[in-house]
MIDO-157134 format. One record per residue (C-alpha): residue number from 1; residue in one letter; chain; x, y, z. Coordinates in steps of 0.5 Angstrom, whole numbers. Example, Ala and Ser with C-alpha at 12.3 -4.5 7.8 and 13.67 -1.06 7.14 Angstrom:
2
k:1	r:A	c:A	X:25	Y:-9	Z:16
k:2	r:S	c:A	X:27	Y:-2	Z:14
This chain:
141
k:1	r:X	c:A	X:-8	Y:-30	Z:-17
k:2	r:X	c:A	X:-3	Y:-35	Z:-13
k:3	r:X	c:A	X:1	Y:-31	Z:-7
k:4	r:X	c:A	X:5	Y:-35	Z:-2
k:5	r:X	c:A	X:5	Y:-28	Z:2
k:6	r:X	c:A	X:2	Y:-27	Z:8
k:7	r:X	c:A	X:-4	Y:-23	Z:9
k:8	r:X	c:A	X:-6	Y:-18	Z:15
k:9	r:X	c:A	X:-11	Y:-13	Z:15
k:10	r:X	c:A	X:-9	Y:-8	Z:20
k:11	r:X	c:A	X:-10	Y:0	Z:22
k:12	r:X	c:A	X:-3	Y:3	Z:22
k:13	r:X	c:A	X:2	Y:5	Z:27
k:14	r:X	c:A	X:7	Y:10	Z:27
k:15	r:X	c:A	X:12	Y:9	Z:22
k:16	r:X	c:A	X:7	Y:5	Z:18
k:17	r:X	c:A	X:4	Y:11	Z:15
k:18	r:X	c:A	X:5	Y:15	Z:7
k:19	r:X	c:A	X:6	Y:22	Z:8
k:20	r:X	c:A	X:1	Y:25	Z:2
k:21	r:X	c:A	X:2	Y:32	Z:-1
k:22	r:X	c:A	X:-5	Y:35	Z:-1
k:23	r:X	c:A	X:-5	Y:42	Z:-4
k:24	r:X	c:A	X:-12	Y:46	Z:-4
k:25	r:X	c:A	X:-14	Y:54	Z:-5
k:26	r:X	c:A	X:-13	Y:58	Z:1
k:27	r:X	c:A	X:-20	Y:60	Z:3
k:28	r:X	c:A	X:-21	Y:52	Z:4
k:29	r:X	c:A	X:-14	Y:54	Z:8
k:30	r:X	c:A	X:-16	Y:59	Z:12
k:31	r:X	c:A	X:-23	Y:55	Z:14
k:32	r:X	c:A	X:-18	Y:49	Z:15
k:33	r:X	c:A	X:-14	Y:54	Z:20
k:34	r:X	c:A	X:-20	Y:58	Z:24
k:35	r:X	c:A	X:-23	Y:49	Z:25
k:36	r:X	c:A	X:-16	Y:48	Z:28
k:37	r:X	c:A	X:-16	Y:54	Z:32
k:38	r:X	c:A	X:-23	Y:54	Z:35
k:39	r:X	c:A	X:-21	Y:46	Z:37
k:40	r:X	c:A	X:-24	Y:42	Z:32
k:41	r:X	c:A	X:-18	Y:38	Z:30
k:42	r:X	c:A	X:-11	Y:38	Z:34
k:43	r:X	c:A	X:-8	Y:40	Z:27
k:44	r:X	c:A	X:-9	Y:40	Z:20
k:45	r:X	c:A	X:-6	Y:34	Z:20
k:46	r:X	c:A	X:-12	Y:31	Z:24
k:47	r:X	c:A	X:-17	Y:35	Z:20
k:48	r:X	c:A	X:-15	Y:31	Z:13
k:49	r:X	c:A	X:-14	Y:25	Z:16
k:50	r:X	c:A	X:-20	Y:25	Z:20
k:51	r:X	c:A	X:-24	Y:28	Z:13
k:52	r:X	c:A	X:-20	Y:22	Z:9
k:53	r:X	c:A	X:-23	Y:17	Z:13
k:54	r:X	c:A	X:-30	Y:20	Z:13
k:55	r:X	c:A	X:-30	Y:19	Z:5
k:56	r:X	c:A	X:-27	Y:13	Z:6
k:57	r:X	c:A	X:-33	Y:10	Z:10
k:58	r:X	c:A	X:-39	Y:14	Z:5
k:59	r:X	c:A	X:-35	Y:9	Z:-1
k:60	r:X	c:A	X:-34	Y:3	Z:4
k:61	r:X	c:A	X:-38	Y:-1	Z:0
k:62	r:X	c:A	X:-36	Y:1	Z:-6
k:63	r:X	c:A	X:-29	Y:-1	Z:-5
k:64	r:X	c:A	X:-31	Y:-8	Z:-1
k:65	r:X	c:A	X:-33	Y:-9	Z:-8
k:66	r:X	c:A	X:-28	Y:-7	Z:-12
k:67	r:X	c:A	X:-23	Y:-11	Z:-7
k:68	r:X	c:A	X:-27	Y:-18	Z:-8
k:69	r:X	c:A	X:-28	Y:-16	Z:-16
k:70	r:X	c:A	X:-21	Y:-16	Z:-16
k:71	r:X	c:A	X:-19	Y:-21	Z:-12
k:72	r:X	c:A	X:-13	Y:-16	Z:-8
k:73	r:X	c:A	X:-11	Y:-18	Z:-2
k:74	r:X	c:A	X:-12	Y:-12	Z:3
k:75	r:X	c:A	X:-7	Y:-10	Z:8
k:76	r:X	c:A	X:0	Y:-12	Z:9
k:77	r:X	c:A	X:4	Y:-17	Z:3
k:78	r:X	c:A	X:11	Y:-20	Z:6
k:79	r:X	c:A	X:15	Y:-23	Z:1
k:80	r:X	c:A	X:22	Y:-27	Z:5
k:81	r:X	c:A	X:26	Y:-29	Z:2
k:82	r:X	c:A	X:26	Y:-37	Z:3
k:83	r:X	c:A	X:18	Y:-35	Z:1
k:84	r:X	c:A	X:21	Y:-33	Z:-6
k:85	r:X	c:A	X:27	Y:-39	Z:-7
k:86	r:X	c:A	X:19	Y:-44	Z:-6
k:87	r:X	c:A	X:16	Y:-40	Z:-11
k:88	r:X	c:A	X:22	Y:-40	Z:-16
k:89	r:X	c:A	X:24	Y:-47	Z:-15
k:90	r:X	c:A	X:16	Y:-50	Z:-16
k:91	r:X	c:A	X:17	Y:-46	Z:-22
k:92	r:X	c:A	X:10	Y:-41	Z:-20
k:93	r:X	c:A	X:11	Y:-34	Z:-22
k:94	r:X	c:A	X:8	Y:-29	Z:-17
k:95	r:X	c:A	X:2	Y:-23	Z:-19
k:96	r:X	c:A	X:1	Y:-19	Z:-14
k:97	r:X	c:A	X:-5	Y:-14	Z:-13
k:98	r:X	c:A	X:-5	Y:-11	Z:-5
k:99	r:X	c:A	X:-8	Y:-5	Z:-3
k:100	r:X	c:A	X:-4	Y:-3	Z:3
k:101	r:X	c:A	X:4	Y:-5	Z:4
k:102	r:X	c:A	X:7	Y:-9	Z:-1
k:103	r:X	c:A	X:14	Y:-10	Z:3
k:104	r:X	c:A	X:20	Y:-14	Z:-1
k:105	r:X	c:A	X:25	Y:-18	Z:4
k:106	r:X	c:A	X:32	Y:-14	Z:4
k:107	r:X	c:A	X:36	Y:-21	Z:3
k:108	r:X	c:A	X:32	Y:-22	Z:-4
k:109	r:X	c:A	X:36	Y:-21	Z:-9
k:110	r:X	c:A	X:35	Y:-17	Z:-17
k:111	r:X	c:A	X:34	Y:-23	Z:-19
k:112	r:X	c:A	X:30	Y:-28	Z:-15
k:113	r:X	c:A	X:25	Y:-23	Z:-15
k:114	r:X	c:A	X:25	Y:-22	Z:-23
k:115	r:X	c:A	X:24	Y:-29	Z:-23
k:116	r:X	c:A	X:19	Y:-29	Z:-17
k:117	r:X	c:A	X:14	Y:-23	Z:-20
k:118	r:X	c:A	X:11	Y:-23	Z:-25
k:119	r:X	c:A	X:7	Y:-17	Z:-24
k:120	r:X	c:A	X:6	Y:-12	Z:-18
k:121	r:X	c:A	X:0	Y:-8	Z:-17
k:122	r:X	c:A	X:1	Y:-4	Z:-10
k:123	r:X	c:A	X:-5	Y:2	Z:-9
k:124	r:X	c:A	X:-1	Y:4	Z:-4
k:125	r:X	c:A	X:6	Y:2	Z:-1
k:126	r:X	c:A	X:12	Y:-1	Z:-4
k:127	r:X	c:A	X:18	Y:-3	Z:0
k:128	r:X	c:A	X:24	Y:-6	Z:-3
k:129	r:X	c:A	X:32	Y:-5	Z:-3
k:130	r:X	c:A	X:33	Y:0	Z:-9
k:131	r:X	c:A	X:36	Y:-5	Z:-12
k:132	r:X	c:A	X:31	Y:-10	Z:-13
k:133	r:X	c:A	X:26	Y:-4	Z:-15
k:134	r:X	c:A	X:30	Y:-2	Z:-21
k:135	r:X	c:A	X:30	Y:-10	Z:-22
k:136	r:X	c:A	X:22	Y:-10	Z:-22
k:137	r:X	c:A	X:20	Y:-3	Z:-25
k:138	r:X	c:A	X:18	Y:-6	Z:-32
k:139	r:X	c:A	X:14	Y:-11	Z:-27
k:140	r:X	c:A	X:11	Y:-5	Z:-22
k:141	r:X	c:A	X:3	Y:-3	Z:-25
């Protein structure tokens, strides 16, 4: 995998966040509501946030696994525009894999970006201009 992006692992700030719809039955609700209630959690926000990052420390090693297996890059993936013209003119093709932010400069236009990436696999975030999106969305795994 060849990447001239830039990797930082980091915990994210307000507006560095992904809102994610949960659904869940309504007994699980109501314990949801009676935890908030007695000033367990500040709100059913911090309940859910506080449980995800539970499960994800019972599986850390498995995902530190995974991530060397597959060699992705974790946290945030810059892409500027000067970075991709070097890509193209060097005659490289990106494949990314990012889990985290993957976010596309907004001056890169549809086509240097189609012909920067071969391939994105993003777990996680994607920003781009629309445009750029429509151009990389047979190339978005």
């Amino acid at each position: 995998m060849k990447s001239s992006g830039t990797a930082v692992a980091h915990r994210p700030r307000t507006g560095e966040t992904e809102k994610m719809t949960v659904n869940v039955g309504v007994v699980d609700l109501g314990h949801v509501d009676l935890l908030v209630q007695e000033g367990f959690y500040s709100n059913r926000s911090d309940l859910i946030r506080t449980a995800l990052r539970n499960q994800l420390a019972v599986h850390a090693d498995t995902l530190k696994q995974t991530v060397a297996r597959r060699t992705l890059t974790v946290g945030l993936q810059h892409y500027s525009r000067a970075e991709l013209e070097a890509v193209v003119a060097a005659g490289q093709r990106l494949q990314v894999q990012v889990v985290g932010l993957t976010r596309i400069a907004a001056d890169v236009t549809p086509e240097l970006a189609r012909a920067a990436f071969e391939s994105l696999t993003v777990l996680g975030a994607f920003q781009a201009s629309p445009a750029v999106r429509r151009a990389l969305s047979d190339r978005i795994h």
